[in-house]
Residue, then its C-alpha position, 0 to 999 in steps of 0.5 A: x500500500x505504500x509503494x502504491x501511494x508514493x507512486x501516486x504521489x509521484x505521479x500526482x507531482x509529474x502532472x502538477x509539473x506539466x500544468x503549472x507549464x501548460x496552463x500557468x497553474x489555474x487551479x489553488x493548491x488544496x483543489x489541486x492536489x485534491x484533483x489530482x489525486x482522485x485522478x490518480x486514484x481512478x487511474x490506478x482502480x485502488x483506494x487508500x480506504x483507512x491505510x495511513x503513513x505515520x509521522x514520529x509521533x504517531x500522527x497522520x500526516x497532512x498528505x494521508x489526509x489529502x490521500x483520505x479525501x482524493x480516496x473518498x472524491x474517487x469513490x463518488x459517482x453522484x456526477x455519472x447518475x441520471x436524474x431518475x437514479x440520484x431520485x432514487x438514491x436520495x429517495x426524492x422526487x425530481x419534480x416537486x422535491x422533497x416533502x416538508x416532514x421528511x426534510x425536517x426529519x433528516x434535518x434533525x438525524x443529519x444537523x445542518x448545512x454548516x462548515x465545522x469551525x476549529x474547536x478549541x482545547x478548552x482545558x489546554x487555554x485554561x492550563x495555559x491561561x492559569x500556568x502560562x507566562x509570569x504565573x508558573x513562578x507565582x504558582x511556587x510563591x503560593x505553594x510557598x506562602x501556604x508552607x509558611x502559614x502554619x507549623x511547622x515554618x510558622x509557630x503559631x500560624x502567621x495569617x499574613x503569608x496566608x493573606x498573601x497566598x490568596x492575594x498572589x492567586x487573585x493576582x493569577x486569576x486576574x492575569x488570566x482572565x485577561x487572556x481569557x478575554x483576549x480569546x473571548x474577543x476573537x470569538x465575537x469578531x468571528x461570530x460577528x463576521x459570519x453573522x454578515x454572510x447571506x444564508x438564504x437560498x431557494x428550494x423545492x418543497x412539496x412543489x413549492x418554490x420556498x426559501x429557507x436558510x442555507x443551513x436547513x438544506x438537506x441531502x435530496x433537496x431540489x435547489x432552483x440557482x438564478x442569477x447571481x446565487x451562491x451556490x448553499x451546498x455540492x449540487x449535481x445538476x439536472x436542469x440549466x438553461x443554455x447560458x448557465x455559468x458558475x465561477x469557481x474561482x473562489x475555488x479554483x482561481x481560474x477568471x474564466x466561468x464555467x459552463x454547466x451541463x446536465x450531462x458528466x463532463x469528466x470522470x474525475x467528480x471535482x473536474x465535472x461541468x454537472x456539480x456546482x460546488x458549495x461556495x461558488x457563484x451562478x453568473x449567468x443564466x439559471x439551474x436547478x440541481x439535487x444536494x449530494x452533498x452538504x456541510x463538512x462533506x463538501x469540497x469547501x468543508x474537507x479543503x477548510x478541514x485541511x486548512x483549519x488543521x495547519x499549526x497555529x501562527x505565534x503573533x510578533x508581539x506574542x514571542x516579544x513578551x515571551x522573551x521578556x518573560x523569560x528574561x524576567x524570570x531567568x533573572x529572578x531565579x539568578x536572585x534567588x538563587x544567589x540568595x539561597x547560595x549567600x543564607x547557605x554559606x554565610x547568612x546562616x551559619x553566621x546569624x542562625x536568628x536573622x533568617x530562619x527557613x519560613x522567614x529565607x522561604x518568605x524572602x525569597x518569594x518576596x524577591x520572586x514578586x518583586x523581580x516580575x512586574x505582575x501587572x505587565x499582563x493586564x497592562x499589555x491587554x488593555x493596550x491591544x484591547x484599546x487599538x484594536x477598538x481604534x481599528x475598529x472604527x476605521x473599518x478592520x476586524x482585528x479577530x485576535x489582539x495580539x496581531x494587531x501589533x505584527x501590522x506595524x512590522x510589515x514590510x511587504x505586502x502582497x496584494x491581489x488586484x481584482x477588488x482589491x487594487x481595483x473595484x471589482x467593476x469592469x468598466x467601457x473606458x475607450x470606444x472607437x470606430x476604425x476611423x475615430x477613437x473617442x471617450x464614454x464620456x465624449x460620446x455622451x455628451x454628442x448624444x446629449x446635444x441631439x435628442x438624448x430621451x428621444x428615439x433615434x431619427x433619421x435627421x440625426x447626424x451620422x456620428x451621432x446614429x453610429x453611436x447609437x448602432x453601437x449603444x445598442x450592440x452593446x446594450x441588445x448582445x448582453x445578458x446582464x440586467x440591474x438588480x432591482x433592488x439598486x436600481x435608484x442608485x447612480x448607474x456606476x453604484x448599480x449592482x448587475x447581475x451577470x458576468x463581468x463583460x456583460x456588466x460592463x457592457x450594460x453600464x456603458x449603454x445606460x449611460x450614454x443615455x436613457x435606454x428603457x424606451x429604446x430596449x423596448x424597440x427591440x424583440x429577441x428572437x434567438x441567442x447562442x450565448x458565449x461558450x468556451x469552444x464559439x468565444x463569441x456571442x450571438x443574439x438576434x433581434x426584430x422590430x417590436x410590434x409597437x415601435x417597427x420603425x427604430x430598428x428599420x431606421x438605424x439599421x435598415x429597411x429590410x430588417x422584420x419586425x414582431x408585427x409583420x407578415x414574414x417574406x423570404x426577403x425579410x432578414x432579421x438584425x444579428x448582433x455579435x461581440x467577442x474579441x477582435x482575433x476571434x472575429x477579425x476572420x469573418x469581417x468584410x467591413x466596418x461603420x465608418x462613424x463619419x458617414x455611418x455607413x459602411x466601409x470595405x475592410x482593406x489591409x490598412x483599416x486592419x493594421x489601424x484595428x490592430x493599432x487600436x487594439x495593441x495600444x488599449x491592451x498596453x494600458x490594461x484593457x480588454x478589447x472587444x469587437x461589435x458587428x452586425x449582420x444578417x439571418x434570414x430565418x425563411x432560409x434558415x427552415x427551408x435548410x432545416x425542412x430539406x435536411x430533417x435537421x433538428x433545434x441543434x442544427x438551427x443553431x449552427x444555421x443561425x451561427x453559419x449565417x450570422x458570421x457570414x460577412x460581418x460588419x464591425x460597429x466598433x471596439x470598446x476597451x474594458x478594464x476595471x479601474x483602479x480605486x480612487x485611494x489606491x494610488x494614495x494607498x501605495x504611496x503611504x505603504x511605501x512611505x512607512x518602509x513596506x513594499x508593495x506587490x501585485x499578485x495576480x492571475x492577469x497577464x503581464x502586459x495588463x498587469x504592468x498597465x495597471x502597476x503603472x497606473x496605480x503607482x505601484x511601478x513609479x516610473x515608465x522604465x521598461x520593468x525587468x524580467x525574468x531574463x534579467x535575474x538569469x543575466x545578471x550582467x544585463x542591465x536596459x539602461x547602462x550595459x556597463x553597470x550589472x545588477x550586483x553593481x547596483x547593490x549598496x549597503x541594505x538590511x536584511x529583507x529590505x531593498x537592495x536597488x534604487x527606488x523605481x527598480x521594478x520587475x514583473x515575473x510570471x508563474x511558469x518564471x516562478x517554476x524554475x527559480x533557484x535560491x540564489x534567483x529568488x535572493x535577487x528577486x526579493x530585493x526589488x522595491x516594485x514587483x508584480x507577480x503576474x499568472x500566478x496560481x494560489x500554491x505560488x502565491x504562497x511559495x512567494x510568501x514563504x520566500x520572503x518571509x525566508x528572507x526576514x520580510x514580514x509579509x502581509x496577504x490579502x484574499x477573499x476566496x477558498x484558494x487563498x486560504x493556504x497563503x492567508x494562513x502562512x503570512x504574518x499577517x492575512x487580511x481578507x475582506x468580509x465579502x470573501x469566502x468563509x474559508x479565508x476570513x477563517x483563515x485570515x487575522x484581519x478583516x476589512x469592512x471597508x476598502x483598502x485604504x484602511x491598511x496604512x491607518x492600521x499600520x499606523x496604529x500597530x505602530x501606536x501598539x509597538x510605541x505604547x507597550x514600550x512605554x507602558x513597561x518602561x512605567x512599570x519596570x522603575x517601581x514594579x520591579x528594580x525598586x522592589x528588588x533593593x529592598x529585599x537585596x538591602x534586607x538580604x546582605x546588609x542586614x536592615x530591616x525590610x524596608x518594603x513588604x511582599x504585599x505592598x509589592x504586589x500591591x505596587x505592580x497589581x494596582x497602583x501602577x496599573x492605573x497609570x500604566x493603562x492611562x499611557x495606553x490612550x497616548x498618541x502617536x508622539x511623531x509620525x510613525x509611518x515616516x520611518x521605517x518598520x522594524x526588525x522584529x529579529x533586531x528590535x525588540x519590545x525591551x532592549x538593553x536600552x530601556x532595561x537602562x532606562x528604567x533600571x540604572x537611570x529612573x529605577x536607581x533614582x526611585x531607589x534612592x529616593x524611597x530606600x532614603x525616607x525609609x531611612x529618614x523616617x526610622x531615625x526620626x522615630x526611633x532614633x537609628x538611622x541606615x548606619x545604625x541598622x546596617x549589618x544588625x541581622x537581626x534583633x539581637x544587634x537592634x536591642x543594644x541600639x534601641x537602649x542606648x538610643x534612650x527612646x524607651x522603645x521595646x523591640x515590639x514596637x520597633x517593629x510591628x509599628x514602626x518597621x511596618x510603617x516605614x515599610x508604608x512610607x517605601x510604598x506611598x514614596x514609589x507611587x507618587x515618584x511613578x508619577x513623575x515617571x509616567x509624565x516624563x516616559x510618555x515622551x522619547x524626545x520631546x520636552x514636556x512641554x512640547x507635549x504636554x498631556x492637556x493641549x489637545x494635540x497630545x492630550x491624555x487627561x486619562x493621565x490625572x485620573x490613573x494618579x488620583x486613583x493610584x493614590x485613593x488604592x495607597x490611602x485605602x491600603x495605608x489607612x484601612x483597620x481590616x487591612x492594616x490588621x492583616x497585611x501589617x500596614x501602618x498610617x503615614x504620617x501627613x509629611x511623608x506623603x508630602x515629601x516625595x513630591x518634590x522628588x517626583x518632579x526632580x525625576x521628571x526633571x532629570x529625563x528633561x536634561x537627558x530628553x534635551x542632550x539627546x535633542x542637542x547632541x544627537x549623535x552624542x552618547x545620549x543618543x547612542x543610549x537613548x531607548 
């Protein structure tokens, strides 16, 4: 069995090989893959059935699962069934459908019409949520705290270390909940996004046209698709009109629909013209078709199976923390493992009173509390928590908080260009006859200086009658129509339901002038819609019965109409369109729109059409070609009553004769044009350093049209190709200068090559790269990836991604879904599949113009996280070591206690440290470049300086001092009287000779208790002057205050106010000073530390203005 499938496997690639060559890779990575190995499966006449290769721990690997379900897809036979047999199957009637007990019946044994979304492990988030992170070490500190709270560490039981525990494990539960709430947010983003997908859809129920939604359909039910349908589940087809098509390129990839057939088209099920797959649009035409198959048995269910199961990504801002983490906690064990190593071999042996085990078990947590900033978490969260609501509001859906972060590090995007760079609208924006090129807008306006609301007239001047001839080929050999619902709106705002061509076409006709009377004039008779093998399209037309004259007066007199006796002279109007090489063949002449009449089509005209055509088709448009002719339907029976032919032969009668001799009304130029903002949109992507690229499955001549266009190739240089990444020696401007010339100093993942350096490569280029090709390819600034399927799409992002580029996707179909998940960041808009929002990490609401703003604003994420532990780091944990370290090796009271630590990092600091989130970008963000998540980090060395040597030291300096200050006023011993005691037995001496009449119990349930009070109101009003002076890197206070409005953040003022009611209600309250050993401070010392405060602001002042000063000095090289 294994040879058989490595065989397959081979085989499977062989031919991934050849269509990547032959057809430029059309089909998406999973559905690919898929296919083939069904192909391959039938061809081999074996099953994998429930045979799997194992990975070394005993796991399914990700191709046994794609060899699961091209095995099952070989076993379907739905497509090879004729109606009456699926009936048979499904125990349905093809005619009136399925009763409505019996749908609700298997309703309710088979669940509903739903795609599984991924179930999360439950108890591994909360394990993680619980243990994860700074909690693992604050585990060991309770565990400890327990230990210590009764014999035989404590005798009698010491309730303040129980006081502690249950405090430490509060703060826990708070840190986790805050993760939780992270999780719980992404939740409601999802629900939120899939409340907004359509859910509706059209069945058969006891003969009844109903709607149900989409979710209540049932194996059997007989679904009627119209016009514009998405399709609810995988449907065989039994019934379609003759211009049915579906696009699958949410699927697929591939621009060109799909013609739907009753009949199987192909042996493989997923390759079958009679199966509409779940997710897929009908564009033309309409059908009906039986559900085969419904929810996770789907197509899209096992492809959204295969993505959804692929790893986790970790977020940018999720390993920067972890580092940090680690760093603290590596730390913190480097303390108190030095502190267990000094008690052992000294402290102990020395003074066996000072430092008993509880009391070294209590020291030690103390420094493991007062080493992590515990309130870092919750700070972090309220951070991202807080721009994700600014993104928000500018139209994007961060699903989880911590990607909002990775935006502000991309440095290169990679955008689709239909509906993205584009609006997804095709529009006609040139027209021409053969001799004379104009605007829609120019011809517009000539009808409007006529008669535009009238009928065409005879008086009517030659230009302006040929502008109509081409008006209503357009108008008249088209399938779309306007949704009812828009039609108040705008022509252009307008939604059509038909293919894009069509679409085009219509809005071009409406707007030249008002065509509801003029399509009236008009009766369709016969049609041979656009098929894959004719590429053209046909429609025929007589007078209406009411208004015989229009058509006789625009295109002739012997042209029929609905109301007249049929002769064998009378011949009706034959419309045709489609592309010029198509139809070039079977022209004999052309409108001249000078005289509006024909002309003979010589040699010149057609060099003058491929001229036309050559030039359009350089700026991005499709060019397509109208003619008229002639079908005479009295010959047409005479040939059908003579050869007994059937309906089929009148069709290739009615094709023979309308191709004869054509006449070319004109050519008009399609295109969908770029968005308003996009130009803009480039511009400002590229200003904050990230680089932007088309991929798509265009051509690349219409690509590079379109690059130009919007900016993304900022010069009109012929790009590069992939001959001038095989050459390096080639060089269009200077054959002297190679490539590797043009090289300079560069970064890692950054451009090597000057600005306007652009390349276009297509997707067989992309097949036959090597490593070093694709080093010179990912240092270009402009690159379009034209021809490229979805498996490439994410070739290219692992490729930059190899080279240190963050890389940000954008898509909206099934097929985009591998890519999306692989980049840094996936950003698709909610109008696209369900399979790729699943798979993406942001959703756009609204257009493309919103990606620089959240670049921006991750940026303001990156900047304030900075600066919120940069707050809490000076107070919540370098001035809470030296306290514990003074305790430790000099032998002095304890000046801070454990609970007045947690405390301090808990909820004193939090309120200010969630004020600093609200802080505004301090200069403008994106006018720099992004950084390098491998180089810059969230804490360096830098603001480890910062906040430890320079602020911490001084906040250390200040409290450890009034500490001091206050127990030689009170007691009489100050620092050199205390220092190297170890313990009361040195202490009792002192405070006898001090003459105080202080016993040793009042040293230090009091006024040990109370200095240790003073440590703390002196840290949380010294934060105070820390959080003015770290909301700003560069500017002076008061360049950026926090009350004019530029940078205002009044938030600031209400984080102190409470920061100082939590140190006054845990100084001052009985029930907590009785339990957690708390004192009242004495008035002066809440008011001494206020001018300490505003010298610590003071002093980054001086530094903030050497660095302005002396930039390239050492305080520039230090700054953080």
């Amino acid at each position: 069995m294994t040879t058989d499938k490595e065989q397959r496997k081979s085989l499977a690639l062989v031919r991934t090989q050849t269509l990547e060559r032959a057809q430029g890779n059309a089909v998406p990575i999973e559905f690919r893959t898929l296919s083939i190995h069904v192909t391959e499966t039938q061809r081999s006449g074996k099953q994998g059935g429930g045979f799997f290769n194992k990975d070394s721990k005993g796991k399914a690997t990700k191709e046994d699962d794609i060899t699961s379900e091209s095995d099952y897809f070989a076993t379907v036979d739905f497509h090879k069934l004729t109606p009456a047999e699926l009936a048979l199957r499904f125990n349905t009637n093809e005619d009136v459908g399925l009763a409505q007990n019996e749908a609700q019946r298997r309703l309710q044994a088979n669940g509903p019409n739903s795609l599984a979304a991924r179930k999360p492990n439950f108890l591994k988030k909360i394990f993680w949520y619980v243990f994860g992170g700074f909690c693992s070490v604050l585990w060991v500190g309770v565990i400890t705290f327990f230990l210590c709270w009764q014999p035989p560490l404590s005798n009698p039981p010491n309730v303040t270390n129980l006081a502690l525990a249950l405090l430490v494990i509060f703060v826990i539960f708070l840190q986790a909940s805050f993760s939780a709430f992270q999780d719980i947010s992404t939740a409601r983003v999802m629900s939120s996004i899939m409340d907004m997908i359509p859910s509706e859809c059209t069945v058969f129920r006891d003969g009844q046209l109903v709607k149900i939604p989409a979710a209540n359909i049932v194996i059997g039910d007989r679904v009627h698709l119209s016009l514009g349908n998405k399709v609810p589940a995988d449907l065989r087809m039994i019934q379609v009109s003759n211009d049915a098509r579906f696009d699958r390129a949410i699927l697929t990839g591939e621009s060109e629909a799909i013609e739907a057939s009753t009949l199987s088209t192909d042996e493989n099920f997923l390759e079958s013209k009679n199966i509409a797959f779940m997710g897929t649009h009908i564009i033309q035409g309409s059908a009906v078709g039986i559900v085969v198959l419904k929810g996770n048995d789907t197509l899209m269910g096992r492809i959204n199976k295969l993505t959804s199961g692929r790893k986790e990504k970790v977020s940018i801002i999720s390993q920067e923390i972890t580092r940090f983490v680690r760093i603290i906690v590596a730390l913190t064990v480097l303390l108190a493992s030095l502190i267990l190593i000094v008690w052992a071999a000294k402290i102990n042996p020395t003074y066996p009173d000072f430092m008993p085990p509880a009391v070294l078990l209590v020291t030690l947590m103390g420094c493991v509390v007062a080493f992590i900033p515990e309130g870092m978490p919750v700070c972090v969260s309220l951070t991202l928590l807080m721009i994700a609501r600014r993104m928000r509001a500018n139209n994007i859906l961060p699903k989880a908080l911590t990607t909002v972060e990775t935006l502000g590090c991309v440095n290169v995007i990679c955008s689709d260009k239909t509906g993205t760079l584009t609006e997804n609208k095709m529009f006609v924006t040139n027209v021409a006859f053969l001799d004379q090129e104009t605007t829609p807008e120019e011809a517009k306006a000539k009808i409007e200086n006529s008669k535009p609301n009238s009928l065409p007239q005879p008086e009517d001047s030659p230009s302006v009658l040929a502008l109509r001839q081409l008006q209503l080929a357009t108008l008249l050999c088209n399938n779309a129509t306007f949704d009812q619902e828009t039609i108040t709106l705008p022509i252009p705002e307008r939604r059509v339901l038909g293919d894009a061509t069509d679409s085009a076409l219509l809005r071009f006709a409406s707007q030249l002038s008002d065509t509801s009377i003029l399509a009236t004039c008009f009766h369709r008779t016969m049609e041979i819609p656009f098929n894959s093998r004719n590429k053209w399209m046909m429609a025929v037309y007589e007078g209406s019965a009411k208004q015989p004259q229009v058509i006789k007066t625009l295109f002739g007199s012997d042209i029929t109409n609905a109301a007249a006796t049929k002769s064998e002279k009378d011949n009706m109007l034959v419309f045709v369109k489609g592309a010029p090489d198509v139809l070039l063949p079977h022209c004999t002449s052309f409108l001249a729109a000078g005289s509006n009449a024909p002309q003979p089509l010589s040699d010149e005209w057609i060099s003058e059409l491929s001229r036309i055509q050559m030039a359009w088709s350089r700026r991005g448009q499709r060019v397509l070609m109208l003619c008229k002719s002639r079908y005479n339907p009295y010959m047409a029976q005479c040939d059908a009553k003579g050869s007994g032919s059937s309906a089929g032969a009148s069709q290739e009668e009615l094709a023979r004769q309308g191709l004869q001799e054509l006449c070319i009304l004109g050519l008009v130029g399609i295109m969908d044009p770029p968005r308003p903002e996009i130009k803009d949109t480039i511009a400002s992507c590229r200003r904050a350093g990230a680089r932007f690229f088309m991929v798509t499955g265009d051509f690349g001549l219409t690509a590079a049209a379109i690059a130009r266009q919007i900016g993304l190739f900022s010069t009109n240089r012929e790009p590069h190709t992939y001959d001038d990444i095989m050459d390096p020696k080639k060089n269009k401007e200077d054959s002297s200068v190679s490539l590797e010339d043009s090289l300079g100093e560069f970064e890692v993942g950054r451009p090597r090559f000057h600005e306007g350096t652009s390349l276009v490569l297509t997707g067989s280029d992309l097949a036959k790269m090597s490593p070093g090709e694709w080093d010179l390819v990912c240092a270009y600034e402009e690159i379009v990836f034209a021809r490229t399927s979805p498996e490439q799409k994410l070739k290219i992002v692992t490729e930059f991604q190899a080279r240190e580029g963050v890389v940000a996707v954008t898509g909206d179909g099934v097929n985009d879904a591998p890519a999306l998940k692989a980049a840094d960041v996936g950003v698709a808009v909610v109008s696209g599949s369900d399979v790729a929002m699943e798979a993406a990490d942001l959703i756009l609401l609204g257009g493309f113009d919103s990606i620089p703003v959240a670049m921006r604003l991750g940026r303001v994420v990156f900047q304030n996280l900075q600066k919120v532990i940069g707050y809490l780091l000076p107070a919540g944990s370098w001035s809470e070591i030296w306290p514990v370290l003074i305790n430790t090796f000099l032998g002095t009271p304890l000046p801070l206690s454990s609970f007045l630590m947690i405390i301090i990092c808990c909820f004193t600091d939090a309120f200010p440290g969630t004020a600093l989130v609200m802080e505004q970008e301090e200069f403008d963000l994106l006018s720099i470049p992004p950084r390098n998540a491998k180089k810059a980090h969230l804490i360096t060395g830098r603001i480890y300086l910062q906040s430890y040597i320079f602020i911490g030291s001084l906040m250390t300096f200040f409290s450890e001092m009034f500490f001091f200050l206050y127990m030689k006023e009170y007691t009489g011993l100050g620092f050199q009287d205390l220092i190297f005691t170890f313990g009361d037995k040195k202490i009792i001496p002192l405070l006898e000779k001090a003459g105080r009449g202080m016993d040793i119990d009042t040293f230090n349930n009091l006024h040990v208790n109370t200095g240790q009070c003073i440590t703390f109101v002196t840290l949380v009003i010294l934060q105070w002057g820390n959080v003015l002076s770290i909301r700003n890197r560069r500017l002076s206070i008061l360049q950026a205050d926090p009350i004019r409005e530029k940078r205002r953040n009044l938030w600031l003022f209400a984080g102190m106010f409470a920061s100082l009611l939590m140190a006054i209600m845990v100084t001052e309250v009985p029930g907590i000073q009785d339990i957690m050993l708390t004192r009242s401070v004495p008035i002066k010392y809440w008011l001494l530390p206020l001018p300490c405060a505003l010298a610590i602001l003071l002093a980054d002042e001086m530094r903030k203005l050497m660095l302005r000063t002396y930039p390239n000095s050492v305080f520039g090289y230090l700054a953080w």
